[in-house]
Steps between C-alpha positions, in 0.01 A plus 500: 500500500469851604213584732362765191521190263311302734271731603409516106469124455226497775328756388468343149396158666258612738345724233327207307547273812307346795730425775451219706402571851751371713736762291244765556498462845892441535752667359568363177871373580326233765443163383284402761160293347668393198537161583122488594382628189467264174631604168308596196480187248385766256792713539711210496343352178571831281880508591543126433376609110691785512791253586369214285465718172858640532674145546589413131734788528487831335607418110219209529196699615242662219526823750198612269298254725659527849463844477081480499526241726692746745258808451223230632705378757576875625093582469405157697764600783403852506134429539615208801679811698223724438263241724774471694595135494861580551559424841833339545876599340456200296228652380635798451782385359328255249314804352811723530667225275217537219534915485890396456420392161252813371543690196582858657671688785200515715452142504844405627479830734165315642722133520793687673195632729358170586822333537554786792200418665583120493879563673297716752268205603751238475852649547672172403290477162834430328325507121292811581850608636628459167217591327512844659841544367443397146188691471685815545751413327219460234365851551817626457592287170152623360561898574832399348747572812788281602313263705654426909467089543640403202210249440373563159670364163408615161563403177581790268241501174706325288729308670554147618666559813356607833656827721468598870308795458665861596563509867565774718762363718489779714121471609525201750786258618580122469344494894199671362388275260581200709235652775241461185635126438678656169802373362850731576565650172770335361310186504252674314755567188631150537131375404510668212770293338370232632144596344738534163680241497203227475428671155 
């Protein structure tokens, strides 16, 4: 990520956020203290639901539903960053994980955000390594660019079978994504026949 892009995320995060204050007093990169500090069961709680409601698979879930349960999710994380109970990159990247799944740009703009914060803590977070790719991929797919990663699948309105979305294979290389724990490309397009061909 560029340092602009980066630069952006933070400011996002730390916007609504209360850092911890081991990263407050160290740069952000360090994960020293991390190991000391205990997750949030709170934290960890609303991503298992947000993981739990989303298991039947998408053409079995009354979205209707999951989508309330989301928004209340999203306002029960936001008001645990506010008091700052986020403290580690699980943490971080629990909540991150929620924002993933909220109705508009700015949500997924404040998950690719969080997700940041939680590689910066924990450098070897691989799924807020992952995370941080698919969220912008996400912001992208939303503001209707080619997205970079090649992590997000849709299924056209109307059809039966699932695409990669758009990518820009120009934007970042097959060494790129696997810095972020992401798939090379082509394996990417394979899972979509393979997502098809279980039909």
């Amino acid at each position: 990520m560029t340092a602009p892009l980066l630069a952006a995320a933070l400011s996002a995060a730390l916007s609504t956020v209360s850092l911890p204050a081991q990263a407050q007093a160290a740069p952000l990169s360090s994960s020293a203290g991390q190991a000391t500090l205990e997750n949030n069961a709170d934290l960890q709680r609303l991503r298992d639901a947000d993981q739990a409601a989303r298991s039947p698979g998408r053409d079995n879930i009354d979205w209707s539903i999951v989508a309330k349960q989301d928004q209340e999710r999203r306002v029960e994380v936001l008001a645990l960053l506010k008091a700052g109970k986020a403290r580690t990159s699980a943490d971080f990247y629990n909540a991150a994980m929620v924002y993933q799944h909220g109705d508009g740009v700015e949500d997924i703009r404040q998950a690719h955000a969080l997700a940041t914060v939680a590689t910066l803590l924990q450098p070897d977070n691989e799924s807020a390594l992952w995370l941080r790719a698919a969220s912008w991929d996400r912001i992208l797919m939303r503001l209707n660019k080619p997205q970079w990663y090649g992590t997000q699948f849709t299924k056209p309105e109307g059809s039966q079978l699932w695409e990669l979305y758009k990518v820009d294979e120009s934007a970042v290389t097959d060494a790129d994504r696997a810095a972020l724990g992401v798939r090379p490309l082509a394996a990417a397009k394979a899972q979509v026949e393979r997502m098809n061909s279980k039909r």
